[in-house]
GUMIPA-645731 format. One record per residue (C-alpha): x, y, z. Coordinates in steps of 0.05 Angstrom, whole numbers, plus 5000, padded with zeros to 4 digits. Last residue first. Layout:
<nodes>
XYZ;...
</nodes>
This chain:
<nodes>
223207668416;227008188360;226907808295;228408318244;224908508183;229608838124;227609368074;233009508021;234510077974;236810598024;235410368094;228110128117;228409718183;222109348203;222309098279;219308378283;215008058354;209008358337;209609058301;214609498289;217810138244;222710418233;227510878182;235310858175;237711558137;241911428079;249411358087;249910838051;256210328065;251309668048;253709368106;246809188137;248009438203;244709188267;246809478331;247409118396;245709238471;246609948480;246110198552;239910628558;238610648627;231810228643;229810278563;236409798545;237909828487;237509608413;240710018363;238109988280;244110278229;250110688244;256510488207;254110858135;252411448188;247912008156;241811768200;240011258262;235110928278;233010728351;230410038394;228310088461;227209308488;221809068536;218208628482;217809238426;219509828436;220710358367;224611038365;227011488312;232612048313;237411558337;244611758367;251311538313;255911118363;262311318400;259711888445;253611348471;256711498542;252512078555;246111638578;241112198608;235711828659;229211918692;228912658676;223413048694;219813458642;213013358682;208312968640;213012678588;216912368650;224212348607;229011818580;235212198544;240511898500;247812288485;249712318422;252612968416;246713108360;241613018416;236612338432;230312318454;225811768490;218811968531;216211518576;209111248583;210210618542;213310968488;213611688474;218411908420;221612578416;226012788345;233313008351;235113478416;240114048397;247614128422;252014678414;250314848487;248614198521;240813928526;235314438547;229114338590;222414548572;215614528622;208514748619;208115318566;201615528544;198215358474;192315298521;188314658489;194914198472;198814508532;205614608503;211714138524;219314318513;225214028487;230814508479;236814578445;234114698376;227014708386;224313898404;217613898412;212613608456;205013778448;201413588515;193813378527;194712648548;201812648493;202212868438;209812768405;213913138355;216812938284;220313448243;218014078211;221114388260;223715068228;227315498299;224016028341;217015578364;213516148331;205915958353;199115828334;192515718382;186015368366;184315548292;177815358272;178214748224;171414548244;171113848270;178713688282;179414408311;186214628302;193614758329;199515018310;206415018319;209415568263;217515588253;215715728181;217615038151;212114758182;208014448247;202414098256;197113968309;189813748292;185513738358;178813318372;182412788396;189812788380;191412798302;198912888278;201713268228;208713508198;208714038148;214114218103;210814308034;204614758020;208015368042;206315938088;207116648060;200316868066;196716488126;193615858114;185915798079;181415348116;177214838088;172014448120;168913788125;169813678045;165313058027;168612298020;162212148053;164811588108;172111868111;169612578116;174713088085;178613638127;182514218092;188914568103;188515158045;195115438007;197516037981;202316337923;200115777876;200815917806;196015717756;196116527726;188716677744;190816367818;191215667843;191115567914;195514997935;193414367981;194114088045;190213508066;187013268130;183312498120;177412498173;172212128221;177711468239;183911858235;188212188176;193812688172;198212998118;195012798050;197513168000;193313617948;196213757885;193714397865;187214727882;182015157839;180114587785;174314167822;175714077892;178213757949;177113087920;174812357943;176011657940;175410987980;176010307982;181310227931;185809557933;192109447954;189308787984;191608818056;193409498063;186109648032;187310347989;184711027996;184511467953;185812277947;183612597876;186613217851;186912897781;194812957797;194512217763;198811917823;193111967873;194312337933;193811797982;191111568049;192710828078;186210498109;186510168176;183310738216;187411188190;194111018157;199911568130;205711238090;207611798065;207712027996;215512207963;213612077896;205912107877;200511537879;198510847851;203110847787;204510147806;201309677853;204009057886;201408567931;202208067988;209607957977;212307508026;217107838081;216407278128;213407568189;211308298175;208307978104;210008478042;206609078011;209409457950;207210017925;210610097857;213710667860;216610737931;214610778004;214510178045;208909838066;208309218116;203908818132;201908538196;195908908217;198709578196;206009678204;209410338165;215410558123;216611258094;213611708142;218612178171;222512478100;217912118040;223212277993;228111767993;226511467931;224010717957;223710247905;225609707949;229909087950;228408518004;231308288068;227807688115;227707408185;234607828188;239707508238;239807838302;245108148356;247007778413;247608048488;241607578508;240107128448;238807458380;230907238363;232206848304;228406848226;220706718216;221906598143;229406318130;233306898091;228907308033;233607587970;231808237934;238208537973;243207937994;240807538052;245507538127;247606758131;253507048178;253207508237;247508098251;251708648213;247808378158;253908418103;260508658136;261008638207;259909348241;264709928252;262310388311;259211068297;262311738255;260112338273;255812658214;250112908247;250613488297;256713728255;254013888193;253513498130;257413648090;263713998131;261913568184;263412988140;269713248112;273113148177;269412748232;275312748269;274613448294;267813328327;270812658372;277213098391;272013648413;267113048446;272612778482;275813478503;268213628539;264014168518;261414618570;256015098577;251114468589;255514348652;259013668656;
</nodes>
């Protein structure tokens, strides 16, 4: 099927998602494949706040898995890409109180409350998670993941910035954004701004361009290069030691959402196309489009592939060096596509959003197929976040964080 064409499965498929496309839009609110009630993974599934037997079952070839372990969560659904993370085998989840459990059996290791702002990230350099911290002193901490407690803390300033958010951090640096505040305590601009993880000393600050906001930016740190992108359509790229700007460009559509870089590429999905920037050049080095009235959902590379998904459903497994397409799975039409990928012991596992029957996939990397989906039967449409490490995939959805047994 041409990319100019839309096939009478996918049209009937698009008009029987009814009110939902209406809200929500129709490259997300298809509906996907009705799951058991209650775990999704077969019987013995835990209630929320409740753990199942630590250690939990690998699902056997074909089979989907029992939970290892569910609990509640004070998550508020405002941390967008980053809201759960792995970080030597424990787990953190976004929420007020901090909470930090075991990867394997779920276990509480500690909890903090008050500890930073709603909605932060859960953004780790070097083993230590970054913060703004929760009194709006200005401060940014950083906390033990295995302890909760503070190792380190510094400030952008005195009194002339507000709320500074941490956006970025590696081994040398923490990168935060933060407003300006004028005569009147408003904040019309903003600075990006490197801090020394050793010193806890300002690196350099650099003030955006007028009009830019504070909120809406997406980071990631390659080498000596900070790339980010923001509400403004803007892909841009920095010096990690001086904060010169590199390159900047209009990408032609807001993707604040998650890219990919990749030995010296920046891969972004714009709309209906995908497409790969030289990290020190800015220049163009391949793109490739998906089906018209389609648009790609956030890249993953994984193992030297690169994963996407588009709002038609339809799964894509791409050479991140070339553009070249290994494979393209169309016949996921009947199940919500992920928008965020994980691989753990040979198996491609996604997440899906805005489907209360979508939930965690698992398939095969070599072509795609879909093994299994876990759903925890809660109904909730909420977006499905993951994460992994070691042998358990970490599924955040709604109120509840779950580990799953995957080898």
């Amino acid at each position: 099927m041409g990319r100019g064409d839309v096939s009478r499965r996918r049209m009937i498929k698009l008009a029987g998602a009814g009110a939902g496309l209406a809200l929500l839009g129709a490259g997300t609110a298809a509906c996907g494949p009705v799951e058991e009630p209650a775990g999704g993974g077969g019987s013995g599934s835990p209630k929320p706040g409740e753990s199942a037997r630590p250690g939990g079952d690998a699902p056997a070839p074909g089979g989907k898995p029992k939970p290892a372990w569910q609990h509640a969560t004070t998550y508020d659904g405002l941390a967008w890409i980053s809201a759960v993370a792995v970080v030597d085998d424990v787990v953190l989840v976004s929420g007020d109180p901090l909470v930090a459990r075991d990867l394997a059996t779920g276990k509480e290791l500690w909890s903090r409350a008050e500890v930073t702002t709603p909605g932060a990230s859960m953004l780790i350099g070097d083993g230590t998670l970054y913060l703004a911290s929760a009194r709006y002193d200005g401060n940014i901490i950083g906390l033990d993941p295995k302890t909760g407690r503070d190792t380190w803390r510094s400030r952008l300033g005195d009194k002339e910035y507000s709320q500074p958010r941490v956006i970025a951090a590696d081994a040398d640096h923490v990168y935060v954004v933060a407003g300006i505040l004028d005569k009147d305590f408003r904040t019309p601009d903003n600075v990006i701004a490197a801090i020394d993880t050793s010193s806890g000393k300002v690196v350099w600050r650099e003030q955006r361009d007028h009009g830019t906001e504070a909120n809406g930016i997406t980071a990631r740190v390659s080498g000596k290069r900070l790339v980010y992108t923001d509400f403004r359509e803007n892909l841009t790229v920095r010096d990690t030691a001086t904060g010169h700007q590199v390159w900047t460009k209009k990408t032609g559509r807001s993707s604040n959402r998650g890219f990919e870089v990749h030995e010296g590429l920046v891969i972004i999905a714009t709309g209906e196309q995908l497409r790969a920037f030289d990290l020190e050049t800015g220049a163009e080095r391949w793109s490739f489009a998906t089906e018209k009235y389609s648009r790609f959902n956030d890249p993953a590379v994984l193992d030297g592939v690169l994963y996407v998904s588009d709002t038609v459903h339809a799964l894509w497994a791409v050479d991140p060096a070339t553009g070249k397409r290994h494979w393209h799975n169309p016949e996921s039409l009947d199940i919500d596509a992920p928008w965020q990928f994980a691989k753990v012991g040979g198996v491609l596992y996604g997440a899906t959003q805005f489907d209360k029957n979508g939930g965690i996939h698992a398939f095969d990397p070599s072509d795609g197929k879909l093994l299994w989906t876990y759903n925890d039967g809660s109904g909730d449409i909420d977006r499905w976040y993951l994460a992994s490490g070691g042998r358990n995939v970490v599924a955040l959805h709604a109120k509840k964080v779950t580990g799953l047994p995957v080898g």
